[in-house]
N, C-alpha and C positions, 0 to 999 in steps of 0.2 A: 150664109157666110159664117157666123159663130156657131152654125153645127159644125163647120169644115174644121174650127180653130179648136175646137173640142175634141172634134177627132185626133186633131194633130196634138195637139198638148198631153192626150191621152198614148198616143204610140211614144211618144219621147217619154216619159212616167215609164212607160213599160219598161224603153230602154234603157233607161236609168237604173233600174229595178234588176234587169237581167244583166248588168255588167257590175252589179254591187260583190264586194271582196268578199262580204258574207254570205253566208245562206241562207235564203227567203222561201217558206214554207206557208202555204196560203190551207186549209179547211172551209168548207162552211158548216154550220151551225149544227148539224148532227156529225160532224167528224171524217168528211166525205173529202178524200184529196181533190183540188181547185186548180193548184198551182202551185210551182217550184223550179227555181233560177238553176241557170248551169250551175252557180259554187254549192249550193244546197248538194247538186249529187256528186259532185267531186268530191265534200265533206264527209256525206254519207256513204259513198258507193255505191247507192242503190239504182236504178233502173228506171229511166223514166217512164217507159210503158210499162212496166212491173206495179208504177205507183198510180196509173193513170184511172181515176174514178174511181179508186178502191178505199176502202174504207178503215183508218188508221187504226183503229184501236183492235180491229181484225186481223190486220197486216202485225202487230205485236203481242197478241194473244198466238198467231201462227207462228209466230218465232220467225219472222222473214224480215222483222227491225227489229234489232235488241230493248228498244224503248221509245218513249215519246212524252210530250208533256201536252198537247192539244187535248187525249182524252179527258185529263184529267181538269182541263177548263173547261171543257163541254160538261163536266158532270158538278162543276164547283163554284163554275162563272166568276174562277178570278184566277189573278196570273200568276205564272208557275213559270219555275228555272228547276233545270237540271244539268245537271255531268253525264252524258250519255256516250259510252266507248260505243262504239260500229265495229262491226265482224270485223273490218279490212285495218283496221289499229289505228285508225283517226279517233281522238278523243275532241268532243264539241260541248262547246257553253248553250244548253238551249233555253231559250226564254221568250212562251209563248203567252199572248194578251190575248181577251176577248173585245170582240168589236161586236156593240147594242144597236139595233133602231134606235129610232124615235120611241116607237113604243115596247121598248124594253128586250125585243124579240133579239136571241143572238144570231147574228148574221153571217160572220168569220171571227176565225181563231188564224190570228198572225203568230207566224215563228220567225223569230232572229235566230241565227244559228251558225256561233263562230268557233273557229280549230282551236282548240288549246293542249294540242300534241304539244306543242314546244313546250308551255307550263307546267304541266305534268311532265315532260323528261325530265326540266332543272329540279321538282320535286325528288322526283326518284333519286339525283345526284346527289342531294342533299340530302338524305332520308341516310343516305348511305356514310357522310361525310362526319367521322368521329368526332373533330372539330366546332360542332355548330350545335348549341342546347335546342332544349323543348320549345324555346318560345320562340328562336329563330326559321324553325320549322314553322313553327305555328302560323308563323305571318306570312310566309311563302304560300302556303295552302290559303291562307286569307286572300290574296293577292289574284287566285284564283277565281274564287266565289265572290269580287268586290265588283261594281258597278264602273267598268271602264269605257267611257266613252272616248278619251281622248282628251277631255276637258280638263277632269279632275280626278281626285283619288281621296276615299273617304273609309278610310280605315283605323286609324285614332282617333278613341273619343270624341278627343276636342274638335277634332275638326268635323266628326260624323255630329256633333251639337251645335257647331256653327253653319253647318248646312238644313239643320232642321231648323236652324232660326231664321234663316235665310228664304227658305220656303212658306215661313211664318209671317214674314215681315211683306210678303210678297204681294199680300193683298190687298195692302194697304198702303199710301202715299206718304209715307213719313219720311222726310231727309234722312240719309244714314250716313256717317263716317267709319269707314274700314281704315282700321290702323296697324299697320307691320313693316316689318322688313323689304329693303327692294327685290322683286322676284318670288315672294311669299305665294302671289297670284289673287293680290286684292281685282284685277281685274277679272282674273276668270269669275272669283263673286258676284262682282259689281252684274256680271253678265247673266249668271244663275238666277240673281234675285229679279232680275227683268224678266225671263223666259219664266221664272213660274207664276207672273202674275195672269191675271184673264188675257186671253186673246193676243197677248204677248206678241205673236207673227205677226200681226196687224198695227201693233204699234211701235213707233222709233226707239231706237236705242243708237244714243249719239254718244260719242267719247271724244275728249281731248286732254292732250297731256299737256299742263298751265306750265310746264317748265321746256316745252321743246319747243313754243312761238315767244319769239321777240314779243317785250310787253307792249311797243308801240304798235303791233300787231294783232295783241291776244285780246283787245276789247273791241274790235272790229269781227273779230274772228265769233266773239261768243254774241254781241246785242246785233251785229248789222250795222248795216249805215244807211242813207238815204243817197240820191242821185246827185254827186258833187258837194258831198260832204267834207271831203278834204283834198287835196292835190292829189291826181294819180286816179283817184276812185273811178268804181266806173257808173257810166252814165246811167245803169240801168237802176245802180244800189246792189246793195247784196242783202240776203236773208243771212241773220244768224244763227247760230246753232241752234241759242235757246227755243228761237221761232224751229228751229228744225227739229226740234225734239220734244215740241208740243203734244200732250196727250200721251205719250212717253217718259222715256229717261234721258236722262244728261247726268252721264258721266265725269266727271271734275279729276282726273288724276293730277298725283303732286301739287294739290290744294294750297301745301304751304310756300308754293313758290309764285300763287298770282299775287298780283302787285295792290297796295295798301288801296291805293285808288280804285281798283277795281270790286274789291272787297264790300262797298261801302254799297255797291249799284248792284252785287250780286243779293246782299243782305235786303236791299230793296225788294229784289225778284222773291227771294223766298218770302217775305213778310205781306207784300201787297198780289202777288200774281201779275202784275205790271211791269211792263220796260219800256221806253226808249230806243229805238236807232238812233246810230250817231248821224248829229244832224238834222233827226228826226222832232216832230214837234205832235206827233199823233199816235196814243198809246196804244200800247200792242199788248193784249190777251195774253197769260200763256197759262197753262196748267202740265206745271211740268215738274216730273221725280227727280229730286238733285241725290245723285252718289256719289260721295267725294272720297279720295284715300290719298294715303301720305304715308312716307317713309320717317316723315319728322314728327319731333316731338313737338306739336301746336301749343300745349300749355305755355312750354318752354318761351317758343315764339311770341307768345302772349305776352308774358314779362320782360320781354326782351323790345319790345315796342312793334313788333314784327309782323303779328298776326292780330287782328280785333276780336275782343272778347264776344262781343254782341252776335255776331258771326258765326264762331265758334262753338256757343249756347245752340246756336239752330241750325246748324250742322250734325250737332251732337247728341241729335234725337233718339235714335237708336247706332250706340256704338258700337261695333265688332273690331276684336283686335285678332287677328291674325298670326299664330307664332311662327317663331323660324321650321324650319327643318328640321336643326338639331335637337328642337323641343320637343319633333314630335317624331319620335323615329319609326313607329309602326307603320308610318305608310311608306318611309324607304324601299322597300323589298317592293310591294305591288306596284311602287309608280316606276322603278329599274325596269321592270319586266313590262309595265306599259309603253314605256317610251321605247324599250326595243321590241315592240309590235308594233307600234308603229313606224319605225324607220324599215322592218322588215316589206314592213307594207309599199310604204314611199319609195322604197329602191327597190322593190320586189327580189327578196335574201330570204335566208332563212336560218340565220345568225344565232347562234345560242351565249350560252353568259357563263363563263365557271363559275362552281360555287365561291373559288380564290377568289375572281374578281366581286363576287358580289359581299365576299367577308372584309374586303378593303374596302369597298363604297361604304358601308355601313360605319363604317370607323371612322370617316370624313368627314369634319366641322357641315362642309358647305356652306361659307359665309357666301355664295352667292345667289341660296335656297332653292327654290324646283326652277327658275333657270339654269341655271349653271347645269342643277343635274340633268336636265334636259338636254342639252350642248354638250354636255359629258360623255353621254350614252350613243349620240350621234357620230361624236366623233371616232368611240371604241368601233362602234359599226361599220361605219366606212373605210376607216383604216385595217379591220381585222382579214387578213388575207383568208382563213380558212371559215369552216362554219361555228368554229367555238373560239369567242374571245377569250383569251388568257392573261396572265397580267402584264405581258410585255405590251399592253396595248393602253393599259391605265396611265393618265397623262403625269409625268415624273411626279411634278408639286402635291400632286392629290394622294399617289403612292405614299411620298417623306411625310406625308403631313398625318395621313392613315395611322402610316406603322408607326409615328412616334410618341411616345408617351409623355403627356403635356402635363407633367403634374409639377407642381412648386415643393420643395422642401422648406419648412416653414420652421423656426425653433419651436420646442416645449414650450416655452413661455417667453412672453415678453417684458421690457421692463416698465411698462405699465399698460393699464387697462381703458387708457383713451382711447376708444374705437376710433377716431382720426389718425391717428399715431398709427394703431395696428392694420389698418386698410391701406394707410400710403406705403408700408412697409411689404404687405402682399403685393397692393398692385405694381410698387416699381419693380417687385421679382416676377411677376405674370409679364410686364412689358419687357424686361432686361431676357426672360426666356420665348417670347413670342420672336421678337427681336434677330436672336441666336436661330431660332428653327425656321422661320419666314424668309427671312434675306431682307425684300426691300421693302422700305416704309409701307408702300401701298399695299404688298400682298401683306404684309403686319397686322395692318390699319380692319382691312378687312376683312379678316381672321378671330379678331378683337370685336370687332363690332361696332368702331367707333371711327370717326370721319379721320380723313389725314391731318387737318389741323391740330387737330385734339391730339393726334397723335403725338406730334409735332413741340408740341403745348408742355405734355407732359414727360419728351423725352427729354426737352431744355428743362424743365423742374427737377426732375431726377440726376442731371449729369449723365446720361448715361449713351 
């Protein structure tokens, strides 16, 4: 009977494998074709009994493939990517790993192998385009050779060093607080730092966002309850997260919106490894990774009576801050061109991007960070009647806000040198001009980078 289920979980793998978008290129261990999926030779062009048993690095010594990268993990036993153009004009990302026994012996040479016709056309467009310096080339061709899965995009510094710490931190069970802006993708992190720990597949990874359950709901929701704990409940009890995320992670988004009371039982959880169900009077084990992130300022909350310090301290064991978009604009350019690979994918198109549209994205605050631009790039996609978006497709706000120039005129000098003085005197001209170019509070608000109250706050200070 678990031979039968073997079997079958082995033919659905297969199938899975052979209806994949990319192209899958199997060798064994001396460079001996195995196997390859229908997209592999729609990518390549090539033959499938042309490739059947033969021997790869023979097959591009003969000139009958212009290249490969298997050979050269067979001869270096470690993984290799390439740009390899195919006779037929398909250009493909190849990036082939070795797979070892047990005892060390190489067994197969795996290829992933995706089109990147499209990316190489916008290059060419842009190679061509008077308009655009050396460095915005630069990143285009970066955008190319960058590691795109779908997840993330790691092409500025900062962020290629907060992903190495991330992989660093991974091994080890230390609370972390991820700190940024809404839509920055403290969760895609939260999620990175999980999958690169050991055995990762095998262990939980639980989320919840402390600000989208009712608080009369969100301590039920995180410790459990026991059977007829409170009205309503049910008779059997419920397991909670924390118990669900045992031997794993737990997730915490929007940290600074659970409730003071609860704060105090979470502080418990990290300092003893013990909790309570509600209800409960028999304690429950847990050995569990807390990752919390927050759009808010925690200190703030601190002094503000908001948030507990003690808490805070042991949350803030390994901090990562996260910046905006607009802080980091090198990865603009490869995450546009990722996101329309994949909407190309999801609607199955094959939509290109002018280089116009892409010299107005670049130019765009994005107070909504890689959401927004996410939802940005879907919407040029679906609404673009032909296969090249152009700019009549960029959504109006994001156009005016692109093309227009947010600078302040400030005088030569002022009449004196109290930096309180000369900051209120800027920022009620950056509000009074935010103001004028935004329209309404809320798209101001968020543009600014500051909540609507505050907005609110300081446009009654000012008169304006």
């Amino acid at each position: 009977m678990q031979h039968l289920e073997a079997e079958e979980e082995n033919k659905l793998l297969w199938k899975i494998i052979d209806s994949s978008y990319d192209g899958i290129f199997l060798t064994d261990g001396d460079c001996n074709v195995v196997y390859c999926n229908e997209a592999y030779l729609k990518i390549s062009g090539l033959d499938k009994e042309m490739l059947k048993g033969r021997n790869l690095g023979e097959l591009v010594k003969a000139g009958e493939i212009p290249d490969a990268c298997s050979p050269d993990v067979v001869k270096t036993r470690k993984p290799m990517t390439k740009v390899i153009d195919y006779y037929h004009g398909v250009s493909a990302l190849v990036t082939s790993i070795p797979v070892f026994g047990d005892d060390g012996s190489l067994l197969r040479v795996f290829s992933n192998v995706r089109d990147i016709t499209e990316l190489v056309s916008i290059r060419e467009q842009l190679k061509s385009s008077t308009d655009l310096n050396e460095e915005y080339r630069r990143l285009l061709w970066q955008a190319e050779m960058t590691g795109r899965d779908g997840s993330f995009i790691v092409a500025s510094p900062v962020m290629e060093n907060i992903f190495k710490l991330a992989a660093r931190i991974a091994q080890v069970s230390s609370p972390v607080l991820i700190q940024g802006e809404s839509g920055v993708g403290k969760d895609v992190l939260a999620r990175y730092i999980h999958d690169c720990g050991e055995e990762a597949d095998k262990r939980p990874f639980v989320q919840i966002n402390c600000s989208a359950i009712p608080e009369t709901l969100l301590e039920s929701e995180l410790f459990g309850y026991e059977a007829g704990a409170f009205t309503g409940a049910s008779k059997k009890g419920k397991v909670g997260l924390i118990e669900l995320a045992n031997n794993g992670t737990l997730f915490l988004d929007e940290i600074g919106e659970m409730p003071m009371s609860l704060q105090v039982k979470l502080l418990d959880v990290l300092q003893t490894g013990r909790m309570f169900r509600l209800g409960g009077t028999k304690t429950v084990e847990t050995k569990v990774r807390i990752i919390a992130a927050t759009n808010t300022n925690l200190e703030k909350m601190i002094e503000e009576g908001r948030f507990r310090r003690d808490l805070f301290y042991r949350l803030n064991v390994i901090p990562i801050y996260i910046p905006p978009l607009r802080e980091r604009r090198e990865d603009l350019v490869p995450m546009i061109l990722n996101f329309l690979d994949q909407n190309n994918r999801k609607y199955n198109m094959k939509k290109k991007i002018s280089p116009k549209v892409v010299d107005i994205l670049t130019h765009y605050a994005w107070p909504g960070n890689v959401r927004e631009l996410r939802n940005i790039i879907e919407h040029m996609t679906v609404l673009a009647e032909r296969d090249t978006i152009d700019e009549k497709y960029v959504p109006l706000n994001v156009a005016r806000a692109a093309l227009t120039p947010l600078f302040i005129e400030t005088p030569d000098y002022f009449s004196s040198f109290n930096l309180q003085e000369i900051n209120e005197v800027v920022e009620k001209a950056v509000i009074e001009k935010a103001l004028a170019t935004f329209g309404s509070m809320r798209n101001t608000a968020s543009h600014l980078g500051i909540d609507l109250s505050t907005l609110v706050r300081k446009k009654r200070k000012y008169n304006l």
